[in-house]
C-alpha positions in Angstrom: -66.3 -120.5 -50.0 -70.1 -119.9 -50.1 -69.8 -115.8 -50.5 -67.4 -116.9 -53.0 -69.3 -119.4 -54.9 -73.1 -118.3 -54.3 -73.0 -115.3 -57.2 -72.1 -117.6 -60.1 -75.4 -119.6 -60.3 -77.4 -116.3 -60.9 -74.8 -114.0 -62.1 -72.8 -117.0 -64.6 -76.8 -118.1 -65.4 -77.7 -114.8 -66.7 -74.7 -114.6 -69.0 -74.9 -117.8 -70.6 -78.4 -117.1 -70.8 -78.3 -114.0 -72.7 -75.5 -115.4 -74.3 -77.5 -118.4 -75.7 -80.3 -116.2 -76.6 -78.1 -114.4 -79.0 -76.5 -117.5 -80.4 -79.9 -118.7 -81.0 -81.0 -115.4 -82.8 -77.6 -115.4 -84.9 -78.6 -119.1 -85.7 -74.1 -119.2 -85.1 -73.8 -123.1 -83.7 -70.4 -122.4 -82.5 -71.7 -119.0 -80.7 -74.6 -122.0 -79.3 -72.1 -124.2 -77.7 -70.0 -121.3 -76.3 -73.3 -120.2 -74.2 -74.4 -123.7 -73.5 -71.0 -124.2 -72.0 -71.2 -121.1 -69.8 -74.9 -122.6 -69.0 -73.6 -125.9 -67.5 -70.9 -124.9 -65.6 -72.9 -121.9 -63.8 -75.8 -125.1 -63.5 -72.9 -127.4 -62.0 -71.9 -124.3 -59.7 -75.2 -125.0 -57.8 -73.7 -127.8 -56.2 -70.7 -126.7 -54.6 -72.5 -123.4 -53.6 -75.3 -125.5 -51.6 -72.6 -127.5 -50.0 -70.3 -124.9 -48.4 -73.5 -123.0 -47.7 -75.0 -125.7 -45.4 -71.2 -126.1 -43.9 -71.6 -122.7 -42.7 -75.0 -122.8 -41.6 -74.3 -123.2 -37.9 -71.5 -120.9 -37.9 -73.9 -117.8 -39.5 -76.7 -118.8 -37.9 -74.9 -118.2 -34.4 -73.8 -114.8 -35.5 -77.2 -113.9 -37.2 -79.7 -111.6 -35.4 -84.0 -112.6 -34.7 -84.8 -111.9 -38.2 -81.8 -112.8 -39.8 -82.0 -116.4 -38.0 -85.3 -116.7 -39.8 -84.5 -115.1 -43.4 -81.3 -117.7 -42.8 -84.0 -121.0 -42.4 -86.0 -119.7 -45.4 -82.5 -119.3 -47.5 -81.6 -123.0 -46.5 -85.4 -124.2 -47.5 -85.4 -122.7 -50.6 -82.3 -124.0 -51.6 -83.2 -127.8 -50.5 -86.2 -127.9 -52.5 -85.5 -125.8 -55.6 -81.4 -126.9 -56.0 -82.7 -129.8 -58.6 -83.6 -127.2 -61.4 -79.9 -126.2 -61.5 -79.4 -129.8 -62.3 -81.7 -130.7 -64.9 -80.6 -127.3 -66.6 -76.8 -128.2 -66.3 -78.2 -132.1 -68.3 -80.1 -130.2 -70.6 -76.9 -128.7 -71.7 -75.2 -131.3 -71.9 -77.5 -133.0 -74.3 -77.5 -129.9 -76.4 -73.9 -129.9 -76.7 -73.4 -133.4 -78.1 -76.9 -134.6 -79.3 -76.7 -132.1 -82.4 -73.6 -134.3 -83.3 -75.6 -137.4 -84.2 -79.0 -135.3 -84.6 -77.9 -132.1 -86.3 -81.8 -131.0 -86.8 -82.2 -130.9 -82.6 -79.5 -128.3 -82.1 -82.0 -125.3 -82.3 -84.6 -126.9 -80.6 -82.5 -127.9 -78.0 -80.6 -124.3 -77.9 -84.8 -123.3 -77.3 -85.4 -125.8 -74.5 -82.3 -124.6 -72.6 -83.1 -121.4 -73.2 -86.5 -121.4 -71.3 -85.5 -123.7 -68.7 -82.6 -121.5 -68.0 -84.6 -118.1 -67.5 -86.7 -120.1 -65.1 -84.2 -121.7 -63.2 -82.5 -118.4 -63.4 -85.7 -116.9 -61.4 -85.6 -119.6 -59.4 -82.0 -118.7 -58.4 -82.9 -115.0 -57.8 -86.0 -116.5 -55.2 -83.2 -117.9 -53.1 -80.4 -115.6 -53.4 -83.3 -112.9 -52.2 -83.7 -114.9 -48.8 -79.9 -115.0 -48.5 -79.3 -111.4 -48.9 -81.4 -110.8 -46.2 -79.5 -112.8 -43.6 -76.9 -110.7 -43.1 -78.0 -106.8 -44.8 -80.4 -105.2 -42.7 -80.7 -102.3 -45.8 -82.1 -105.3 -47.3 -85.3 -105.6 -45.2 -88.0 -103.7 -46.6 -90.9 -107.1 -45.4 -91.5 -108.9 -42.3 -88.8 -111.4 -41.6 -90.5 -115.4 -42.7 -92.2 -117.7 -40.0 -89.1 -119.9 -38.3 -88.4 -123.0 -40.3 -86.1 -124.5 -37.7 -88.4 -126.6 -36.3 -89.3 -128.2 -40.1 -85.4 -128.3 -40.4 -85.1 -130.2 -37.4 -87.9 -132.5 -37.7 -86.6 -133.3 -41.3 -82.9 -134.2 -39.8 -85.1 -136.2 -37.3 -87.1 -138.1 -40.0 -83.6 -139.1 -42.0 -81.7 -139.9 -38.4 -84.9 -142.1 -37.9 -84.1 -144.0 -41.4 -80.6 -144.9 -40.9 -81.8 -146.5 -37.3 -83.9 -148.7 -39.0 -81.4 -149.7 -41.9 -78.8 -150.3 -39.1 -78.1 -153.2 -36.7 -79.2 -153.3 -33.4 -75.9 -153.3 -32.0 -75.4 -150.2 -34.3 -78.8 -148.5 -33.1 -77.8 -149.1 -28.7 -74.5 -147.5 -29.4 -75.9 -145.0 -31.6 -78.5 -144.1 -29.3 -76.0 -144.1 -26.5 -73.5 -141.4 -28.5 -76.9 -139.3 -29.1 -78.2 -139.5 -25.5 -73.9 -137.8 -24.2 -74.6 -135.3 -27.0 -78.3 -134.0 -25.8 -76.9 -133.6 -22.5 -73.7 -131.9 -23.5 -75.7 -129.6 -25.6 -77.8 -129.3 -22.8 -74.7 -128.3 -20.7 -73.2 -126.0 -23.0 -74.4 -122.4 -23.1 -76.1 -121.6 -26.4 -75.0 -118.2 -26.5 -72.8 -115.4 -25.2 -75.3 -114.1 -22.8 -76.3 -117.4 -21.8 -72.6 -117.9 -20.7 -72.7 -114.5 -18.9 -75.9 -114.6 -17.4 -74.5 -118.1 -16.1 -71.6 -117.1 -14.5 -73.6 -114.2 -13.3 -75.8 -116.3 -11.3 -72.4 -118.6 -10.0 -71.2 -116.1 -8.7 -74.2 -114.8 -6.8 -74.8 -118.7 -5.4 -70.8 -118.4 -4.4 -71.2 -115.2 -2.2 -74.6 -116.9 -0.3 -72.7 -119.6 0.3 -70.0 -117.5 2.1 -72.5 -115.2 3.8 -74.2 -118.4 4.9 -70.7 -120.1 5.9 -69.8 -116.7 7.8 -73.1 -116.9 9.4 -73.1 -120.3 10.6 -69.1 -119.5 12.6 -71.3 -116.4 14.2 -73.9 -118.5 15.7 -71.4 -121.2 16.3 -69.5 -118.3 18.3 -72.6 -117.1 20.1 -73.7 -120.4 21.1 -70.3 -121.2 22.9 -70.2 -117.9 25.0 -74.2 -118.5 26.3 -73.2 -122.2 27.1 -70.5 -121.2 29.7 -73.4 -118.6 31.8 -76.1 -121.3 31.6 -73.8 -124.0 33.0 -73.1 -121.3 35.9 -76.7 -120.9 36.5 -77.8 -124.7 35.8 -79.5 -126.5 39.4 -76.9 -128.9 38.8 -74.0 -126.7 39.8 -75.9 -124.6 42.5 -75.5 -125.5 46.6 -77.7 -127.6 48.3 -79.7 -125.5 50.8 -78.2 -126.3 54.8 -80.5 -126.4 57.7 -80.3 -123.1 59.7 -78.7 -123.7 63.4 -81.7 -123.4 65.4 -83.0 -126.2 62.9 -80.1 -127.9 63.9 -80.9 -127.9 67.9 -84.4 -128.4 67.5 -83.2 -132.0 66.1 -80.4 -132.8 69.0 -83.1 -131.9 71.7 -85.9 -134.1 70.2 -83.0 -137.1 69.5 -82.1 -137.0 73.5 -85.4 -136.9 74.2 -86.0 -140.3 72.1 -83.4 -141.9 74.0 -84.6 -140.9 77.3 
């Protein structure tokens, strides 16, 4: 919906713009309210295009190389701070439509007014759409990519998650704070990209084969132990003979026992 919607504030702008310029010119009233039609409307498309566009923020910026992530932040910056121009220009429409009907002096100055406001606003659209065409066309990139805005663009979700805490309960804040501390560390779980994942089951794998090459060493040494036991319990002073007196020993000892009794 956003590459659908994202051409009509610039290309829908210029039309009405030139459109209203030429009215004007032709001092036609009718050929006025035709263009300031055309400016509203492409004014009003602002909205939708800024909405579907921050839908598919994540979902681009996933896909989006090193310099397209950053030309993707600048896009999303410039379109948070500079959206309100479409809206005052799509107003100031509006009140030269139907003001001229009470006030039939104010239709040219009006027709003026939106005129100017809608060749700025029509620049302004141009300075964003410039960023966005970058995002995703590499024939576009004839300048250094931005600086990386997704630190401000976290800190700025930070700052408005910190305001709702403080307009909700307490009860409200513990379980909200409990349902943000499961998401940090299941987005510290998850694998924030492809190669992440790869280089991940990469390293599984490696820490799986150890641990078999461990296990099959631990059953050798298990195996060698038990054949060395049976030797050393062979050898062991415990399981040798006791020494036996030699036979002239043994007659040496009879003579000086008969002797005693004697």
């Amino acid at each position: 919906m956003h590459v659908l919607l994202n051409p009509v504030p610039v290309y829908g702008l210029a039309l009405g713009v030139i459109g209203l310029l030429l009215a004007v010119l032709a001092r036609n009233r009718t050929g006025i309210v035709i263009a300031l039609v055309l400016v509203f409307l492409s004014g009003l498309s602002a909205w939708p295009t800024y909405h579907y566009g921050e839908a598919a923020y994540d979902r681009v910026k996933a896909i989006a190389d090193t310099a397209g992530d950053q030309w993707l932040d600048e896009h999303m910056a410039r379109g948070e701070k500079l959206i309100y121009a479409f809206y005052v220009l799509a107003g100031l429409a509006v009140v030269g439509m139907f003001a001229p009907m009470k006030w039939p002096r104010s239709s040219l100055p009006l027709a003026i007014a939106t005129f100017v406001i809608g060749c700025t606003t029509l620049g302004i659209g141009g300075y964003i759409a410039f960023a966005g065409g970058h995002v995703r066309h590499k024939e576009f990139r004839f300048e250094p990519a931005p600086e990386a805005r997704s630190e401000e663009h976290h800190r700025h979700d930070e700052h408005q998650h910190a305001e709702q805490k403080v307009a909700s309960s307490p009860a409200q804040q513990m379980e909200h704070a409990d349902h943000e501390q499961t998401q940090q560390q299941t987005g510290s779980e998850l694998p924030k990209s492809e190669e992440e994942r790869k280089q991940l089951e990469a390293s599984r794998l490696q820490l799986e084969a150890s641990r078999m090459q461990l296990e099959a060493s631990r059953k050798q040494l298990e195996a060698a132990g038990g054949a060395s036991a049976s030797p050393s319990a062979s050898g062991s002073p415990g399981a040798s003979p006791t020494p036996q007196p030699s036979p002239e020993q043994h007659k040496h000892d009879e003579h000086q026992h008969d002797e005693h009794k004697l």
